[in-house]
py3Dmol code that shows the C-alpha trace and the ligand (Angstrom):
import py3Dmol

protein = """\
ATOM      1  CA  UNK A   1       8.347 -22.157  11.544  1.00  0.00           C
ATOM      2  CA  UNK A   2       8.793 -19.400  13.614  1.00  0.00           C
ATOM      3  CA  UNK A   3       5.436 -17.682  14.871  1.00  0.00           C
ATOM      4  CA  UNK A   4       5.099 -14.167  14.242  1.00  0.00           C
ATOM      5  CA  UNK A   5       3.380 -12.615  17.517  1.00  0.00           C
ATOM      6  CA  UNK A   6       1.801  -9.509  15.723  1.00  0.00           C
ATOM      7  CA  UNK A   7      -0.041 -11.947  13.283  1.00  0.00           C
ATOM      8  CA  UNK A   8      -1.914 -13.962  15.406  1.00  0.00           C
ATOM      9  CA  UNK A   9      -4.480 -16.383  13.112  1.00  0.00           C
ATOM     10  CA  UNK A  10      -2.109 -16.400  10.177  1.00  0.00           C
ATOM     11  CA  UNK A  11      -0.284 -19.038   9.683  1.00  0.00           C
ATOM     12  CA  UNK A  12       2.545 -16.842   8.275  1.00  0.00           C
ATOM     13  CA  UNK A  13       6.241 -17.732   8.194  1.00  0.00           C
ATOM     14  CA  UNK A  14       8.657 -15.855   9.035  1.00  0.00           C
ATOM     15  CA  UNK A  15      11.841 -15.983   6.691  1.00  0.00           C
ATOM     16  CA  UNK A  16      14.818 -14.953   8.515  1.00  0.00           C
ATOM     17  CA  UNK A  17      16.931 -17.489   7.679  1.00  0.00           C
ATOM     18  CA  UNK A  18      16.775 -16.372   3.892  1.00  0.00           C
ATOM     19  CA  UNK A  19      16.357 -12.723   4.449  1.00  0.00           C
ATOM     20  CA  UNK A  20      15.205 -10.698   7.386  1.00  0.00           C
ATOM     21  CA  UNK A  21      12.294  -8.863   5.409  1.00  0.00           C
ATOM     22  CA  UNK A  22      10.671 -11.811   3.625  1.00  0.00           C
ATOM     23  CA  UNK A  23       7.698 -13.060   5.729  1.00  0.00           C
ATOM     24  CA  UNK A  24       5.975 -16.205   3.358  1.00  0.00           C
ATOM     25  CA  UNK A  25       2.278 -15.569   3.397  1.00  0.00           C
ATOM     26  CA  UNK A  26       1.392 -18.679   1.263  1.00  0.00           C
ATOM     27  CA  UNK A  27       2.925 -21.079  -0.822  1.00  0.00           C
ATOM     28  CA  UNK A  28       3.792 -18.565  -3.668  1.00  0.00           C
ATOM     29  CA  UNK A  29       3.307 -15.395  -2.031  1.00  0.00           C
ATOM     30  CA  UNK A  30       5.569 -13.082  -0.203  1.00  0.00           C
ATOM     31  CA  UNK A  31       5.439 -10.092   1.552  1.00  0.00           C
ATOM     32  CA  UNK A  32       8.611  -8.349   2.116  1.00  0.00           C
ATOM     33  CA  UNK A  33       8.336  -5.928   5.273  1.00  0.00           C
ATOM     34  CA  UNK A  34      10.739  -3.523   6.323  1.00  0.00           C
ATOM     35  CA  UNK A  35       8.897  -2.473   9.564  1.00  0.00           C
ATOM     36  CA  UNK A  36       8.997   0.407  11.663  1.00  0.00           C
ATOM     37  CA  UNK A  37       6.040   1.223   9.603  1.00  0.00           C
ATOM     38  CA  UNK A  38       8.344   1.742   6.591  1.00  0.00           C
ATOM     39  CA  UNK A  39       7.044   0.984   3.227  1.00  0.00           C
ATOM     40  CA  UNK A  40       6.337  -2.769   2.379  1.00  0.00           C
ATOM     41  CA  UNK A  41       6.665  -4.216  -0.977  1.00  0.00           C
ATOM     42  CA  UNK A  42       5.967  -8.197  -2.023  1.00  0.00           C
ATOM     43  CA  UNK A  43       5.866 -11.117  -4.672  1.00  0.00           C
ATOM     44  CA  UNK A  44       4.647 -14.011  -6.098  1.00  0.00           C
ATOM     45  CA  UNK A  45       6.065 -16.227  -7.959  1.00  0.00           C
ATOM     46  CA  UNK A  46       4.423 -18.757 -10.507  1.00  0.00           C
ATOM     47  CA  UNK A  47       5.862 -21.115 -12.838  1.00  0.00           C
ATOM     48  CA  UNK A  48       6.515 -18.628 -15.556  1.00  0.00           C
ATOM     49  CA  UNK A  49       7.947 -15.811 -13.345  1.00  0.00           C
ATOM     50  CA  UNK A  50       7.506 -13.970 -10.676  1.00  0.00           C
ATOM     51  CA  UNK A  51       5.420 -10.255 -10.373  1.00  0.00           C
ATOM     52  CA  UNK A  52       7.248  -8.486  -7.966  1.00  0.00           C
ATOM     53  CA  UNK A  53       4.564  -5.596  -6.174  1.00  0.00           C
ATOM     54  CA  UNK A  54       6.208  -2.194  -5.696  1.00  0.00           C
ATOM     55  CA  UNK A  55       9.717  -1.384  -6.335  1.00  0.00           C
ATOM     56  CA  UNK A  56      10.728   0.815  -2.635  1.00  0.00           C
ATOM     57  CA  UNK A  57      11.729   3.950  -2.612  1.00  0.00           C
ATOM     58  CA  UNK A  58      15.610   3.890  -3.299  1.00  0.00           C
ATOM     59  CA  UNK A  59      17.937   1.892  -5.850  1.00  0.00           C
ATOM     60  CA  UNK A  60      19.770   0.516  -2.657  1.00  0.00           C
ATOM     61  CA  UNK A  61      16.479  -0.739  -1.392  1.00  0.00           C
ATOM     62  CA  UNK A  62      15.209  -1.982  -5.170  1.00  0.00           C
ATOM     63  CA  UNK A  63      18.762  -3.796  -4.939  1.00  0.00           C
ATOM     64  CA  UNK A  64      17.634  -6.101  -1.315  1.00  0.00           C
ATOM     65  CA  UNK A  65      13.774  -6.536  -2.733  1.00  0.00           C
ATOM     66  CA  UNK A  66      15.986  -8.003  -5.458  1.00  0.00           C
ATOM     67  CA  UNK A  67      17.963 -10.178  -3.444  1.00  0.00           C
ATOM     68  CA  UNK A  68      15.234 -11.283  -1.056  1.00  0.00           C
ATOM     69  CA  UNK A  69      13.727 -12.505  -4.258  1.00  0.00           C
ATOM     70  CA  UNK A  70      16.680 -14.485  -5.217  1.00  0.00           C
ATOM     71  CA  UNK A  71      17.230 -15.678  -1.753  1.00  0.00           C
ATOM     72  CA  UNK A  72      13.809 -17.635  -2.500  1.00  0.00           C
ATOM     73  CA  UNK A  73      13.670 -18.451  -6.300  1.00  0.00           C
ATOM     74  CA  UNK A  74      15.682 -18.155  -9.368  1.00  0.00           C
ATOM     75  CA  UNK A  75      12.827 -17.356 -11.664  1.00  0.00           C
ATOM     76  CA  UNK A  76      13.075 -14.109 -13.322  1.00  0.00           C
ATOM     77  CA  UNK A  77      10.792 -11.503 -12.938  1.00  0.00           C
ATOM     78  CA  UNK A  78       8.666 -10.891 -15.365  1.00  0.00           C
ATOM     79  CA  UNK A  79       6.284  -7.949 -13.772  1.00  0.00           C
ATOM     80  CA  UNK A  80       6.246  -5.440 -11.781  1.00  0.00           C
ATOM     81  CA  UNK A  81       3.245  -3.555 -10.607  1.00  0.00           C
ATOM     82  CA  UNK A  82       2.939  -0.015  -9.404  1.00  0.00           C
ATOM     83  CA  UNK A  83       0.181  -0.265  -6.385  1.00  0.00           C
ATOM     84  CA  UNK A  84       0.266   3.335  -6.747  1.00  0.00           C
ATOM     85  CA  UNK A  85       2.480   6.571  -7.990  1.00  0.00           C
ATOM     86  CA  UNK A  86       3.801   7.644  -4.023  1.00  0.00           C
ATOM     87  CA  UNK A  87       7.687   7.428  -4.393  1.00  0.00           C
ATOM     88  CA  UNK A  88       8.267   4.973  -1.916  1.00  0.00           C
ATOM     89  CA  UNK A  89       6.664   2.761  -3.653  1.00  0.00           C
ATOM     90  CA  UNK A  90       7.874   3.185  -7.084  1.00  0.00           C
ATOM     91  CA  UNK A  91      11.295   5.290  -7.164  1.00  0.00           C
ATOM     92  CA  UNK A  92      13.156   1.680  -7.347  1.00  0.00           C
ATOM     93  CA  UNK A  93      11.285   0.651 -10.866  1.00  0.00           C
ATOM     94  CA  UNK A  94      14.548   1.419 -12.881  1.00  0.00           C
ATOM     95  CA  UNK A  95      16.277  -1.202 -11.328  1.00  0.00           C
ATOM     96  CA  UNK A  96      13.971  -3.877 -12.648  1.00  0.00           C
ATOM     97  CA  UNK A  97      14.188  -3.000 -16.494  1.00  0.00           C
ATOM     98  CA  UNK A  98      13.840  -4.664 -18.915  1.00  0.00           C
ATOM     99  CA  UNK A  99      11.385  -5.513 -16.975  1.00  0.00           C
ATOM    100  CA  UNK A 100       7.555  -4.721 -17.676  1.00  0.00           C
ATOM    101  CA  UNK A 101       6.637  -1.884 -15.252  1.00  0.00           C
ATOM    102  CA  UNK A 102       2.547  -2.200 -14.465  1.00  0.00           C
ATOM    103  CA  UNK A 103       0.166  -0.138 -12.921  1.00  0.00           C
ATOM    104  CA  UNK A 104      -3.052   2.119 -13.746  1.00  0.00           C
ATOM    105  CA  UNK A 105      -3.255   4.519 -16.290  1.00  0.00           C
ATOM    106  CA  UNK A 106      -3.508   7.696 -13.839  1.00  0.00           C
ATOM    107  CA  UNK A 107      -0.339   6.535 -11.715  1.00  0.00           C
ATOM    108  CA  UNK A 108       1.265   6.588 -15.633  1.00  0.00           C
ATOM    109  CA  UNK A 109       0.318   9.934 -16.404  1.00  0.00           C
ATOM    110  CA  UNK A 110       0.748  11.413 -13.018  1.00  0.00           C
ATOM    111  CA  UNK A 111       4.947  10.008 -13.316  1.00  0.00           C
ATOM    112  CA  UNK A 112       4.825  10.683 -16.950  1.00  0.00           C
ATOM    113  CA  UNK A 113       3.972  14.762 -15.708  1.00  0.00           C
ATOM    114  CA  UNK A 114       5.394  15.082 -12.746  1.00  0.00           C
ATOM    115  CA  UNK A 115       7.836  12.165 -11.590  1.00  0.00           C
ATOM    116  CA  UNK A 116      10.924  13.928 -11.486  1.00  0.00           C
ATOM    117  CA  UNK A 117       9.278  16.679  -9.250  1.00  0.00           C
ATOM    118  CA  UNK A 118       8.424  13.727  -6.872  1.00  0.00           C
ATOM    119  CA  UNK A 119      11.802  13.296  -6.821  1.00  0.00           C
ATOM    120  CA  UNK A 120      12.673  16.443  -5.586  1.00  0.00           C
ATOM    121  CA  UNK A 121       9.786  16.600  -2.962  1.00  0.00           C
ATOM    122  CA  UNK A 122      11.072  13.631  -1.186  1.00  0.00           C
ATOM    123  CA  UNK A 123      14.389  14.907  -1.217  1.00  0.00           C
ATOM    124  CA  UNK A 124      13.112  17.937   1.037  1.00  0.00           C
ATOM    125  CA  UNK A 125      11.180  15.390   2.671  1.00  0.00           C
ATOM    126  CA  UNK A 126      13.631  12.898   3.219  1.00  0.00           C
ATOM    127  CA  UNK A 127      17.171  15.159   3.487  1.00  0.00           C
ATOM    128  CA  UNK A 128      19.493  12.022   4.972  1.00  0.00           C
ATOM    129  CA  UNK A 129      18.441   9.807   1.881  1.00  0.00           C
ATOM    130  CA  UNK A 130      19.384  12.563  -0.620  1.00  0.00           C
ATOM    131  CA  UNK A 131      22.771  10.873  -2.097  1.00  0.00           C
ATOM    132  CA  UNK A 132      20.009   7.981  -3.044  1.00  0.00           C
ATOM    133  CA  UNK A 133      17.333   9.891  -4.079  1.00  0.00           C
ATOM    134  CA  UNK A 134      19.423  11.365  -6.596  1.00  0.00           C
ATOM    135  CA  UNK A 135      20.237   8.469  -8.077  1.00  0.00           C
ATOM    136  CA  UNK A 136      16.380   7.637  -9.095  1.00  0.00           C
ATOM    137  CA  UNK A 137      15.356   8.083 -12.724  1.00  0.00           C
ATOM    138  CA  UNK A 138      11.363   7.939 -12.818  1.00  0.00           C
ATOM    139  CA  UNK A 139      10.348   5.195 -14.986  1.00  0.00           C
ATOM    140  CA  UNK A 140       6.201   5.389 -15.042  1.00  0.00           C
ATOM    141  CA  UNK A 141       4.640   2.070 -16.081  1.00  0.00           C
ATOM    142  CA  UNK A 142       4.480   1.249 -19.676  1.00  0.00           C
ATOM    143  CA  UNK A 143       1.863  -1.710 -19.162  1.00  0.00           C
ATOM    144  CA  UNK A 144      -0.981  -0.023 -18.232  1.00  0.00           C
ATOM    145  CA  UNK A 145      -4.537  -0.484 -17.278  1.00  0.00           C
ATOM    146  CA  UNK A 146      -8.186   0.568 -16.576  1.00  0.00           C
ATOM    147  CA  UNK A 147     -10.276  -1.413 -14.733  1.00  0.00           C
ATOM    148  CA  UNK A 148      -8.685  -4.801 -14.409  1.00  0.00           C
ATOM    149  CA  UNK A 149      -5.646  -6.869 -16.159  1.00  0.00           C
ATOM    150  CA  UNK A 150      -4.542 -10.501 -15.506  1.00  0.00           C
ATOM    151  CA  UNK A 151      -1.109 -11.268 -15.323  1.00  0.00           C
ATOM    152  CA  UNK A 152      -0.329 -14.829 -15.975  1.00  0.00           C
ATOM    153  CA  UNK A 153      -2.686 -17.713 -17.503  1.00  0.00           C
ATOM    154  CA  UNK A 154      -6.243 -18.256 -16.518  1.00  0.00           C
ATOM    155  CA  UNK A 155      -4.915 -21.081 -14.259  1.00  0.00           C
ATOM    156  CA  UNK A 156      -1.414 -19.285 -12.895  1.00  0.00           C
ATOM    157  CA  UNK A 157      -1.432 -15.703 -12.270  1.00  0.00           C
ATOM    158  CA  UNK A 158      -3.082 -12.506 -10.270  1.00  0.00           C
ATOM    159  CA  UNK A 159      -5.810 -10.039 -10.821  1.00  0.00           C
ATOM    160  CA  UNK A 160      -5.080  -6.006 -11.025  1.00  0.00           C
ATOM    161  CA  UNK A 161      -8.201  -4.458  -9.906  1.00  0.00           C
ATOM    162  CA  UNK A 162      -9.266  -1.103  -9.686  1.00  0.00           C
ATOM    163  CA  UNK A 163     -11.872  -0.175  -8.155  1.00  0.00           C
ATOM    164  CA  UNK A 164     -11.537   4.293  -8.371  1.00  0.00           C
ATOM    165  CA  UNK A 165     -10.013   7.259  -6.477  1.00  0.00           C
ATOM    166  CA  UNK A 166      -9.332   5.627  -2.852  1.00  0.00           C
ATOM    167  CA  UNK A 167      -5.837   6.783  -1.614  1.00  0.00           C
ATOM    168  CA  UNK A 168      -5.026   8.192  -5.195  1.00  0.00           C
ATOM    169  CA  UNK A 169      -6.533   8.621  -8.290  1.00  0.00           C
ATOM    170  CA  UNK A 170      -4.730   5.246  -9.477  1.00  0.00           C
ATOM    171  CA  UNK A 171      -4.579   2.393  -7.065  1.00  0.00           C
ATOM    172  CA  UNK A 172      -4.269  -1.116  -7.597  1.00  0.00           C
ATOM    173  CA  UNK A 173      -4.860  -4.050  -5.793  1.00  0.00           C
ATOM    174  CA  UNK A 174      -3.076  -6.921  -6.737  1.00  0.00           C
ATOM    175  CA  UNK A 175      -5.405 -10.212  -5.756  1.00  0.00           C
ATOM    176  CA  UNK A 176      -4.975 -13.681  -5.388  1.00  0.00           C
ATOM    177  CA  UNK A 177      -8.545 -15.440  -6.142  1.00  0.00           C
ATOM    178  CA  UNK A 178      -7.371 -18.943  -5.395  1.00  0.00           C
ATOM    179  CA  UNK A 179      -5.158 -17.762  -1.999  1.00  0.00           C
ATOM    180  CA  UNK A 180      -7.473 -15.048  -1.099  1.00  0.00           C
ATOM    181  CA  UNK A 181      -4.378 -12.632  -0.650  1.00  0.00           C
ATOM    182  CA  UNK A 182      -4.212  -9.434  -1.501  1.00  0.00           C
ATOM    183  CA  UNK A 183      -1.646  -6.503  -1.888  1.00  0.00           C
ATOM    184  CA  UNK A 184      -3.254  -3.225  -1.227  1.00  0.00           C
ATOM    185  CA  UNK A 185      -0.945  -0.780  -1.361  1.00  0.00           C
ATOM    186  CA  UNK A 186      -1.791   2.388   0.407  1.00  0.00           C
ATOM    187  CA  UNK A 187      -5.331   1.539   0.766  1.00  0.00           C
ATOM    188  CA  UNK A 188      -4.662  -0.299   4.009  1.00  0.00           C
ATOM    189  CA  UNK A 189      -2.466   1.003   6.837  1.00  0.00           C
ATOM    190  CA  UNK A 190      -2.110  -1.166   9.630  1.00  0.00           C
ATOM    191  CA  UNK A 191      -2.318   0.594  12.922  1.00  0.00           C
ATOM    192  CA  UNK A 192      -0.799   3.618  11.170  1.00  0.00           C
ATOM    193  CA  UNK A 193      -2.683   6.523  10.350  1.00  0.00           C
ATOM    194  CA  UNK A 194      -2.785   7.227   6.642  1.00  0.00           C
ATOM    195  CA  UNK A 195      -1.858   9.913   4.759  1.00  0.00           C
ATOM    196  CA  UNK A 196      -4.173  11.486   2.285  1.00  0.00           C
ATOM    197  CA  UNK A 197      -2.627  14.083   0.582  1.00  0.00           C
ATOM    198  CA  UNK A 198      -3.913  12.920  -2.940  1.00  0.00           C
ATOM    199  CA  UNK A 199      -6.992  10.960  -1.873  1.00  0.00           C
ATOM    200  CA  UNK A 200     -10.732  11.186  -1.822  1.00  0.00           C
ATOM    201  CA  UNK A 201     -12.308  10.133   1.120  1.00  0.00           C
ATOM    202  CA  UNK A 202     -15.660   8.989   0.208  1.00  0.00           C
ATOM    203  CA  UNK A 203     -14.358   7.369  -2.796  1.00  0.00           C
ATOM    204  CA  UNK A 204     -12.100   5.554  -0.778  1.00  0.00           C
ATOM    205  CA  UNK A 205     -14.543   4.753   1.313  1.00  0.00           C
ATOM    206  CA  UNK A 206     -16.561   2.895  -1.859  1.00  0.00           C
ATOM    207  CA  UNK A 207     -12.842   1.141  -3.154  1.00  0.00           C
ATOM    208  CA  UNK A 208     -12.664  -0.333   0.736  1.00  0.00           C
ATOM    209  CA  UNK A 209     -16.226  -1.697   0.106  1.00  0.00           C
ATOM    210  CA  UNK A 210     -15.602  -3.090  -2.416  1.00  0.00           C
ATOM    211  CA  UNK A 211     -12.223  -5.059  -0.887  1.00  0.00           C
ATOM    212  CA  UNK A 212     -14.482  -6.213   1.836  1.00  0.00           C
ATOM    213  CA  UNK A 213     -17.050  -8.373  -0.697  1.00  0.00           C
ATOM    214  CA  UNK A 214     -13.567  -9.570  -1.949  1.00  0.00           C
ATOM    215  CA  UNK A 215     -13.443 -11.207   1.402  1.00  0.00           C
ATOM    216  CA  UNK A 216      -9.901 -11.398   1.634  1.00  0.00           C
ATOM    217  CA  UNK A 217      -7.820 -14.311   4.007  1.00  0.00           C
ATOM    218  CA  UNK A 218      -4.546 -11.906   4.487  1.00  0.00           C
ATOM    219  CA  UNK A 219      -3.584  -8.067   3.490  1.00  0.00           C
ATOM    220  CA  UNK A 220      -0.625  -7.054   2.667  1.00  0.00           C
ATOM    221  CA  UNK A 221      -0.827  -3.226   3.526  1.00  0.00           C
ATOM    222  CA  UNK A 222       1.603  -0.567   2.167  1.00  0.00           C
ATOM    223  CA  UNK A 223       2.601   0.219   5.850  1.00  0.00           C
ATOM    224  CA  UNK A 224       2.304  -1.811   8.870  1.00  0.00           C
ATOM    225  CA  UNK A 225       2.346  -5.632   9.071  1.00  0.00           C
ATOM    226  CA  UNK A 226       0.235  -8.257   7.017  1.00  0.00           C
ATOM    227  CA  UNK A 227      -3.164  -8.390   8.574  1.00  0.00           C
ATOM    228  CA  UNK A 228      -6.718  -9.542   7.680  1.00  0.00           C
ATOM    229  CA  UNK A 229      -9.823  -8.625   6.864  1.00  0.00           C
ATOM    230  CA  UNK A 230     -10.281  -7.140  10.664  1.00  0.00           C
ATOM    231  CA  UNK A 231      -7.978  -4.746  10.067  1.00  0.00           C
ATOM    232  CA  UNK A 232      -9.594  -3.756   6.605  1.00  0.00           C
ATOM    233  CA  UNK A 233     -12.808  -3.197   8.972  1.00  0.00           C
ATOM    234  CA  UNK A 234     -10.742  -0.425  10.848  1.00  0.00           C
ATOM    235  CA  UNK A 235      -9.576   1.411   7.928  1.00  0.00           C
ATOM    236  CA  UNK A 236     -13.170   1.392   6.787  1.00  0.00           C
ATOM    237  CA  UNK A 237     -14.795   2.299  10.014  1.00  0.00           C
ATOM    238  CA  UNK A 238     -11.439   5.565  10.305  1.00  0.00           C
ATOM    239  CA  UNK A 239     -12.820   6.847   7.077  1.00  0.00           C
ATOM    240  CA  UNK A 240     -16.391   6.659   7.813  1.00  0.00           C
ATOM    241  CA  UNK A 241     -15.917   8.749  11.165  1.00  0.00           C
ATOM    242  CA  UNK A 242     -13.899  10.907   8.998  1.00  0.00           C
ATOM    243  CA  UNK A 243     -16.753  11.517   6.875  1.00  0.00           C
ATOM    244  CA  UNK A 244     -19.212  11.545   9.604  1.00  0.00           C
ATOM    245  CA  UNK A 245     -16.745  14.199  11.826  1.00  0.00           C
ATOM    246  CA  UNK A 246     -16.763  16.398   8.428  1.00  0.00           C
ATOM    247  CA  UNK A 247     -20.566  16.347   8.395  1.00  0.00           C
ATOM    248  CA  UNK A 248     -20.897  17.529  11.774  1.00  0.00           C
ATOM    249  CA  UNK A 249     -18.123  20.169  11.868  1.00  0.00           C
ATOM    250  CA  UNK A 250     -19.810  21.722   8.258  1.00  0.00           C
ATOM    251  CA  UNK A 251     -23.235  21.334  10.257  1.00  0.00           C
ATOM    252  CA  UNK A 252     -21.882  23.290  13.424  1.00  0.00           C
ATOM    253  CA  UNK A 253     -22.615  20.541  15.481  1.00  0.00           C
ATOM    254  CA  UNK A 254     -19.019  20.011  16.637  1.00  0.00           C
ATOM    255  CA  UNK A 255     -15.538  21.488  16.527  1.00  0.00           C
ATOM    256  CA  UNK A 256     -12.430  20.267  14.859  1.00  0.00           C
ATOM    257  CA  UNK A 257     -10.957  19.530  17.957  1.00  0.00           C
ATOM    258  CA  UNK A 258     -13.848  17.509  19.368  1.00  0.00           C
ATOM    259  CA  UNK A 259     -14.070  15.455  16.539  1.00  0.00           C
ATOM    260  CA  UNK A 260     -10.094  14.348  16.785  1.00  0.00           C
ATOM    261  CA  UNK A 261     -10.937  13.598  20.268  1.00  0.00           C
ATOM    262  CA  UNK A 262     -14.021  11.742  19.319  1.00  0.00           C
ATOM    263  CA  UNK A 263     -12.138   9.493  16.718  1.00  0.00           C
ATOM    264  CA  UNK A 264      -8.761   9.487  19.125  1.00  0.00           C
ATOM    265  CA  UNK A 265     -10.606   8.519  22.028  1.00  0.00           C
ATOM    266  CA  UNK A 266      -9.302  10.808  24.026  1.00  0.00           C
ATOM    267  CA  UNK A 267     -12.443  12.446  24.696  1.00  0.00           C
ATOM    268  CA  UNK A 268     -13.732   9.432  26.294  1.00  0.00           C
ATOM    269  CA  UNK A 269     -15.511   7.867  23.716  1.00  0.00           C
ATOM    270  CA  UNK A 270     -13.795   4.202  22.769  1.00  0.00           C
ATOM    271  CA  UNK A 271     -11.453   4.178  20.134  1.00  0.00           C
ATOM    272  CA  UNK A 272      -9.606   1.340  18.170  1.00  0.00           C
ATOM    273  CA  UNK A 273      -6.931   3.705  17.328  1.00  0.00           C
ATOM    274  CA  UNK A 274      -5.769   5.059  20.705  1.00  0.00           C
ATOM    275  CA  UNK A 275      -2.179   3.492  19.836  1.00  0.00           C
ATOM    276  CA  UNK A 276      -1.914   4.236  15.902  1.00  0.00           C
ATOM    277  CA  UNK A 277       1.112   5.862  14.535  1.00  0.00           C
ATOM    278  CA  UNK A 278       0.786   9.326  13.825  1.00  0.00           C
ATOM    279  CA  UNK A 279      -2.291  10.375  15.100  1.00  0.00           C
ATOM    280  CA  UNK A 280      -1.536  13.871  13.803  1.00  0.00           C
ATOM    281  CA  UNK A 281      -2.396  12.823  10.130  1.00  0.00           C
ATOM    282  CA  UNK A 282      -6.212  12.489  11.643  1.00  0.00           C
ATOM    283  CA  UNK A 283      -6.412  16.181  11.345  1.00  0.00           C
ATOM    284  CA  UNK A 284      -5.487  15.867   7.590  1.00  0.00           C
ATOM    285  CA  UNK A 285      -7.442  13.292   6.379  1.00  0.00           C
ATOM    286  CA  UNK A 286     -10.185  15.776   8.062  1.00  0.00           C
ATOM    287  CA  UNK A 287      -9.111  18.366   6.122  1.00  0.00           C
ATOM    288  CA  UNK A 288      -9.028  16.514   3.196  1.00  0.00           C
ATOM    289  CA  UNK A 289     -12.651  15.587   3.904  1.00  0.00           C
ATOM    290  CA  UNK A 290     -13.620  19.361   4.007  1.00  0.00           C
ATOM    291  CA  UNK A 291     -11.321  19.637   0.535  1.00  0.00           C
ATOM    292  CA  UNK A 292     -12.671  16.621  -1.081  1.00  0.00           C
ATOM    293  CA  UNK A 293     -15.004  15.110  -0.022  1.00  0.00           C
TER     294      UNK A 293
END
"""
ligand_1 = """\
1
ZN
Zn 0.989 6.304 -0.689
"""
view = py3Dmol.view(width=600, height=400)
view.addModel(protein, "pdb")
view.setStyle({"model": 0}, {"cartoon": {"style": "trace"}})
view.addModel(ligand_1, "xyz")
view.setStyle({"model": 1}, {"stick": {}})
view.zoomTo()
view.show()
């Protein structure tokens, strides 16, 4: 077992002798992490299968989540969910079919609309990867979902829930009652400020609640490394200050640039995210506040 420094508390294991991005959170559960705060993906295999959560954001990249799978197990998969309908997540879905692609019924009809437009936006976004990005065909999930869908038996499987508009209108968190794990897509960054173009604050604010009475063992965040329920606190606690900071600029009381400081901590007050990544997404997710609520 090799210890993982960044996840102290967790008895996590760190795979490297099967494949450098695998990182064994429990017996059956994986979380495969890219790092460098690039998009993280997992699964969890059971006796019937395995559901495979979030397909990356390239075919080349499907391709290793697929091999990392295969360096573990040789059960097929037999799901894969959609945490939510950000390309990075889901561009690699194609390479999984026939598989059953999963996720809520918004992420669906937000691919179904405007997938192939995604496409194109990360190709401005991402220039170097645009020889890959052209060779993703949007598949949008074709199992989908409301409020909550087992996959697997009553004794052998995981729990979709959805619990409203947190980071977008459709996210999913894929739970594990019996391990108390939990993949939460871009609900969670870890030590990364989020980014917020599609979400609703104070709804998000509600969904993060509602993760907390969960009271989840280990997180496996769309960004950043596997964490716990600490780290769920400090999401929570951003996106509260973020409301509060909104309040208080719409009241006059302070300016934009006070409230950064305030929630930086560069203006003096104590902050637990003096060393997040990209602290200049703080002045969006304010602006999304003032948008959104
Ligand atoms: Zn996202």
């Amino acid at each position: 077992m090799l210890p993982n420094e960044q996840l102290q508390g967790l008895s996590l294991l760190k795979l490297s002798f099967h494949d450098k991005y695998v990182q064994q959170i429990s017996a059956n559960i994986y979380a495969f992490v890219q790092g460098s705060h690039v998009t993280n993906s997992g699964f969890v295999i059971f006796s019937w299968g395995v559901v495979v959560i979030d397909s990356l954001m390239t075919v080349t990249l499907a391709n290793r989540l697929k091999e990392a799978i295969k360096s573990v197990t040789d059960k097929p998969v037999k799901y894969v969910v959609n945490t939510h309908f950000h390309g990075d997540h889901v561009f690699g879905n194609q390479c999984f079919l026939p598989t059953s692609i999963v996720g809520h019924k918004n992420t669906a009809s937000i691919l179904e609309r405007h997938g192939q437009l995604y496409v194109t936006k990360f190709t401005k976004r991402f220039p170097k990867l645009e020889r890959e990005l052209a060779k993703v065909r949007v598949v949008p999930p074709f199992l989908t979902f409301d409020s909550r869908l087992r996959l697997g038996t009553p004794d052998e499987g995981v729990d979709l829930l959805y619990f409203g508009h947190g980071h977008t209108s459709g996210d999913v968190v894929v739970f594990s009652a019996e391990e108390k794990v939990m993949f939460v897509g871009d609900l969670v960054f870890n030590a990364i400020f989020p980014t917020s173009d599609d979400a609703v604050i104070s709804s998000w604010v509600k969904v993060l609640e509602r993760l907390e009475e969960l009271n989840p063992r280990i997180l496996i965040p769309g960004h950043g490394n596997p964490c716990g329920k600490k780290e769920l606190g400090y999401m929570l606690q951003l996106l509260r200050e973020v409301l509060l900071s909104n309040e208080l600029i719409r009241g006059g009381q302070i300016g934009i640039n006070e409230a950064l400081e305030n929630i930086l901590g560069t203006g003096g007050i104590e902050s637990p995210y003096g060393s997040w990544l990209y602290p200049e997404r703080l002045a969006c997710l304010l602006g999304q506040a003032q948008k959104m609520g």
